[in-house]
N, C-alpha and C positions, 0 to 999 in steps of 0.2 A: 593644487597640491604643492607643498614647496621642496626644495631641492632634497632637504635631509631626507625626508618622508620618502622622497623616488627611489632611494638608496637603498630601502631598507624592505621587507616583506610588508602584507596589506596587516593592519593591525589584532586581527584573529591570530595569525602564525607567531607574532611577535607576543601575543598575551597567550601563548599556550600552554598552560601548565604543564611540569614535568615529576609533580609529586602527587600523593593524593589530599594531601593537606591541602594543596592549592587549587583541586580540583572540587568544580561546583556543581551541585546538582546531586541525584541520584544515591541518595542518602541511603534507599533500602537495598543497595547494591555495595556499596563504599562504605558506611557509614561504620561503627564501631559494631565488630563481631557479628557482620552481615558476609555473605556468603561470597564476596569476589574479594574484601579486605582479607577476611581468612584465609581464602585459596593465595594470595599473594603472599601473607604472614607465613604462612606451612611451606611455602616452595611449591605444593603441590600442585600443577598446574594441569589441565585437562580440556580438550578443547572444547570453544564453544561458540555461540552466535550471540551477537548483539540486535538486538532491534528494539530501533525508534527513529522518531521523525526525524529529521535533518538536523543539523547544527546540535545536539544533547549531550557529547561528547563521546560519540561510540569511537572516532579516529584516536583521541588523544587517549580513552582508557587503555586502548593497545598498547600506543608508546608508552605510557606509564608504567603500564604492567610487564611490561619487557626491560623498562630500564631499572625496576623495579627487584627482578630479579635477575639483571646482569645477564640476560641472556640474549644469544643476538638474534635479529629482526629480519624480517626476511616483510616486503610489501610489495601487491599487488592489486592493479585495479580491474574490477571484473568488467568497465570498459572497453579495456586495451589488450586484456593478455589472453593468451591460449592456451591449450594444452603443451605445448613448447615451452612455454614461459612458466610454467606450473614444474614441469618435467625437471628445467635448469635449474630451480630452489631446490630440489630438492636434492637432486646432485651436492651443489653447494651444501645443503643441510647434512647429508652425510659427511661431506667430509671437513664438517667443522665438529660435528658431534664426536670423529676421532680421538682429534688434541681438545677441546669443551672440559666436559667434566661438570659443567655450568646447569647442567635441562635440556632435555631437546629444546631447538630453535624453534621463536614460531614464525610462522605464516601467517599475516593478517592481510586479508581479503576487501577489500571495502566493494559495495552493492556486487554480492555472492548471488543476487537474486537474480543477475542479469548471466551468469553462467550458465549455460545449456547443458543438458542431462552428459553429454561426453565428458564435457570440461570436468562437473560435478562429479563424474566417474573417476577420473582420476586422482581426484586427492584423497580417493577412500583408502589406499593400500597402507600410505605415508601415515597418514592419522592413525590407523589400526594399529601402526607396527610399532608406534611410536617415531617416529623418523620426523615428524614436525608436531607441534603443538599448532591446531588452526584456531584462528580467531575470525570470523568471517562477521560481517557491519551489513545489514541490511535494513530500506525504507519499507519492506516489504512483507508480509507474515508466511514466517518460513517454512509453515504446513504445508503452502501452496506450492513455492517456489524453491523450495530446497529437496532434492529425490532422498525419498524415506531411509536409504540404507545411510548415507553422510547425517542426516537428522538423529539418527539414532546412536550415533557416536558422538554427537552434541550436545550440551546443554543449551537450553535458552534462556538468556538473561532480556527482559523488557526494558529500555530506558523511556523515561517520560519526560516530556516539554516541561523546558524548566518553569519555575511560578514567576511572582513579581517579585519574589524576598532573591532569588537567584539571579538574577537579571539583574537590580542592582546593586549586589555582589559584584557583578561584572564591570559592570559601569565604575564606582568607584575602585576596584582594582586598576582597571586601564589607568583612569586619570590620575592617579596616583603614585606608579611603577612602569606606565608604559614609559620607555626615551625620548617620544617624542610631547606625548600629551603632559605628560608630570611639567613641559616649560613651557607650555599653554597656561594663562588665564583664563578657563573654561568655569563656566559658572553655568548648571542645574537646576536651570529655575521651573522648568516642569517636564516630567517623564511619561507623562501618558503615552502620546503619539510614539517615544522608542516603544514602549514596550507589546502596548497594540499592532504595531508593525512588525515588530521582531517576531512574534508568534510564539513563543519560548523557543527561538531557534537563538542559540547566543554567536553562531556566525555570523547570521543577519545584524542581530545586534549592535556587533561590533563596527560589522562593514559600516551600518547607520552611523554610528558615533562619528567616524572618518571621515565618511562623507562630509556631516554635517558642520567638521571642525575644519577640514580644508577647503571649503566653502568658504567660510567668514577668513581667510588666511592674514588680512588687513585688520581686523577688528581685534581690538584689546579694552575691557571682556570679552568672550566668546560667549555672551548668553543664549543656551540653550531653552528654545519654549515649544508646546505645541505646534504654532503657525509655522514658526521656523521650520521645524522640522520636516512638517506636512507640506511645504513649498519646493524646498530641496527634494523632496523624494521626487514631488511633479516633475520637475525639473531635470531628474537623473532617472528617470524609470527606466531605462535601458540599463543601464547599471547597477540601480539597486533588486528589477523585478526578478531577473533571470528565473529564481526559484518561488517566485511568490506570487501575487493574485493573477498575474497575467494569464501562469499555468492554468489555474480554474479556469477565465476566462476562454484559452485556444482550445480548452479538452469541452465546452461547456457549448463553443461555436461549431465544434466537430458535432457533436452530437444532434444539437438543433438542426446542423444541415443536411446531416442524415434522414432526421426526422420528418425536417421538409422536404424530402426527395428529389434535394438539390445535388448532384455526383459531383459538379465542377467546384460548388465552396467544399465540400467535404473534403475532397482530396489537397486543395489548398490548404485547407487548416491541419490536415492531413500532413501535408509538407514543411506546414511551419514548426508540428512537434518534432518530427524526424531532424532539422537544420538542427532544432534549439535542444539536443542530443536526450529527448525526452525517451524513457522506458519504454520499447515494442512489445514488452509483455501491458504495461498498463493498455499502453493502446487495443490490443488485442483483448483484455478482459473487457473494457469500453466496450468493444464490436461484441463482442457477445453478450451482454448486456442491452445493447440498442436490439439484438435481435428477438432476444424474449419480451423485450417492455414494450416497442414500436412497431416492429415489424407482424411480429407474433404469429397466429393463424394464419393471417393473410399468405402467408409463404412459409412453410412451415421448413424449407431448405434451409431458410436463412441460417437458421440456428448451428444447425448440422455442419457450414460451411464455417458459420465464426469459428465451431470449437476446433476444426480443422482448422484454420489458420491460425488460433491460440499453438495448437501444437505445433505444428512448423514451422511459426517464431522462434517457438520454444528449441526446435533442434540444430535450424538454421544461421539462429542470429542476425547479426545485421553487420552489410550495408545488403545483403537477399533478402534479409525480412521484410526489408519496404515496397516488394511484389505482390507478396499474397495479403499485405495489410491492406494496399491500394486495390487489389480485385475484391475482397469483402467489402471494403469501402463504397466502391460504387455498387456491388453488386445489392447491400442493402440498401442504399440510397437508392436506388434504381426499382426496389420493389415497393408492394402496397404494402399499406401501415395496417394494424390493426393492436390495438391496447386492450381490447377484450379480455385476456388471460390477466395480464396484468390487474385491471381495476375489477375482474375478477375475485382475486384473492385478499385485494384491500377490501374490497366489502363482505370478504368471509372473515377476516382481523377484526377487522371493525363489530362484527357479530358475533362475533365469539368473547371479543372483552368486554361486548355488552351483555350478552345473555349469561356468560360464566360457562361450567362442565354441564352442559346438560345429558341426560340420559341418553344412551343410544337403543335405539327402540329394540325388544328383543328378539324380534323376527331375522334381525341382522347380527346378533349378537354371536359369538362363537361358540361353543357348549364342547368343551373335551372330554366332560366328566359325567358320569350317570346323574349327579345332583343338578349340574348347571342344565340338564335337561331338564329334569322334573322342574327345573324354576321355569320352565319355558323359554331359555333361550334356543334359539331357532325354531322357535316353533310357527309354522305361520310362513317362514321365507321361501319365498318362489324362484327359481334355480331358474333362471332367464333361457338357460339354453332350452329350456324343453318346450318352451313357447316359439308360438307363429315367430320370425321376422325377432328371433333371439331376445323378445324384449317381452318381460310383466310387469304389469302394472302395480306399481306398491310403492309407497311411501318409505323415502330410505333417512330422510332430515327426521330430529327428533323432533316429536309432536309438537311444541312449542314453536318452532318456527317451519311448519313444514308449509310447501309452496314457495318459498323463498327463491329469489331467480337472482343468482350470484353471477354467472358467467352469459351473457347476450353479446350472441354470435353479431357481428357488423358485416358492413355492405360491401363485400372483397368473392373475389372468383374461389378462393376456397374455404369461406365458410356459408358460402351459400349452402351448400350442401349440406353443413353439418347444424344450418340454423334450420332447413328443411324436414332435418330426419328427427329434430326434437320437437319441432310443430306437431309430426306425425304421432311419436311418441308421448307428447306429455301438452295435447292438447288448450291444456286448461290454462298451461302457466305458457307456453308458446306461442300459444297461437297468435291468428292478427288481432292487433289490437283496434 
């Protein structure tokens, strides 16, 4: 990297737009007489959530839209900050709204997702009252992760990964206007490998370009190609992965080592997301997920315990969340597997967008009304309880595919039992083969 370049921020902060003219991307959000340019046009401001992937511009729409409307900024990372930290803006916010005159201030939030139901408790008052305008940035879909009373005082705005007409937009901006790139001879002679790498994330993007020009720092041209590019990344993957395929790869070795009922890699790889300041909510939907798809019957706790551990991620945070992530962790790694449930219900998918709506037989059917009787529904259906051993015999699949055997119980200490009592029950299709 040369001297000037060390001087100066990495080259995403130095190309960050401060208008929306200059801002790329997200045309049905921006765009002319779309519904965030309006809200900036009118003054009217209202709080609300952004979400999209990484890099799309949910950071810089804030500052835009705040310097936009001369009003002042208030930032925090959900990170780092607390209910303390929450508490002091708002202070601050009051008593600039005194001498203002300007809009309530806003509060812009970046990953709102990782705030635990407390935190999220307290900026409900501010927001109601008017005392802050929130802008809160999440990678995350804020049904799950945002508690319903703050969602409902929100809008949501969706931003989406920019295309390849955006990307480069960005590209020739930088080389153009950046201070440092505009006195490069950098020469474009193929874009694939940026833009396949970048992912529409135009942080990435950027970082690449950087990379890629203060690398050659000796060379005059800078020709930018393929191979180039795809050698330098090799080369810098510590650098460039942080947010990129690596992630797949450590959430992708966790799981497998789950799966293979290895506790010692699990928890390694375990440990590598936690260092590399990776989301304890994603890890925790992970774990609950490995426990329905993997684990499944075999240990039917397992489940019971991830979503427990989902919630006391969720209230404790971290650096105590990395307790009850690591006792799920081993504790599913540690039990039998079973995918029964799961390949289950893919071969009831599978048969159902094969076969289409088939009739539900009428014996099963519901009947509220004197006419749905006389058609015969329920006529015919046998009310299990008043049988031996709670169970009758009747065909409950519609005729076209009945016998069908969707879910086959596997070789585990607790579905023996439950492959026993439908051997018992449904002889024909259970039995030994």
């Amino acid at each position: 990297m040369s001297a000037a370049s060390q001087m100066l921020p990495p080259l995403p902060e130095r190309m960050r737009p401060s208008t929306l003219d200059q801002y790329v991307g997200q045309k049905h959000l921006v765009g002319p007489g779309c519904v965030l340019r309006k809200m900036i046009e009118s003054g009217n401001l209202s709080s609300f959530i952004l979400w999209g992937p990484p890099g799309v511009g949910k950071t810089t729409l804030a500052h835009i839209i705040a310097q936009s409307l001369d009003r002042e900024f208030f930032t925090l990372s959900a990170v780092t900050a607390g209910v303390k930290d929450v508490r002091e803006v708002f202070d601050k916010a009051k008593g600039s709204s005194l001498f203002g005159g300007k809009g309530a201030p806003i509060l812009f939030i970046d990953e709102i997702h990782r705030f635990n139901k407390a935190q999220q408790d307290a900026l409900l008052s501010a927001v109601e009252n008017g005392t802050i305008v929130l802008i809160g940035a999440t990678t995350e879909n804020p049904s799950f992760e945002v508690i319903t009373p703050l969602l409902s005082r929100c809008q949501v705005f969706v931003l989406k990964s920019l295309d390849v007409e955006d990307l480069k937009a960005l590209l020739d901006r930088a080389l153009k206007e950046d201070v440092i790139l505009k006195h490069r001879n950098v020469e474009l002679k193929e874009t694939e490998a940026l833009m396949r790498l970048s992912g529409g994330d135009a942080r990435r993007l950027l970082n690449l370009l950087e990379m890629v020009v203060d690398s050659r720092a000796g060379d005059s041209p800078i020709v930018i190609d393929n191979d180039t590019v795809c050698s330098i990344v090799q080369e810098n993957s510590a650098r460039y992965d942080k947010d990129g395929e690596m992630h797949y790869d450590i959430i992708s070795a966790f799981i497998k080592s789950i799966r293979g009922s290895d506790p010692n890699a699990a928890l390694y790889y375990l440990a590598r997301m936690i260092e590399g300041g990776e989301d304890p909510l994603f890890i925790a939907r992970r774990l609950c997920l490995s426990a329905s798809e993997d684990v499944g019957l075999a240990n039917p706790n397992a489940l019971l315990l991830a979503n427990a551990c989902f919630e006391v991620v969720s209230k404790i945070g971290m650096p105590e969340g990395r307790i009850p992530l690591a006792e799920t962790t081993v504790y599913l790694a540690s039990s039998p597997k079973s995918n029964a449930s799961y390949m289950g219900i893919e071969k009831a998918l599978a048969l159902v967008r094969e076969t289409g709506d088939l009739s539900v037989p009428l014996p099963i059917r519901n009947a509220p009304t004197k006419l749905m009787e006389e058609l015969g529904y329920s006529d015919g259906y046998k009310y299990a309880h008043d049988y031996p051993g709670h169970f009758a015999d009747m065909e409950f699949l519609p005729e076209k595919i009945k016998g069908t055997v969707l879910y086959e119980p596997q070789d585990n200490r607790h579905e023996a039992p439950l492959k026993a009592y439908l051997e018992a029950c449904w002889p024909k299709y259970y039995g030994k083969k």
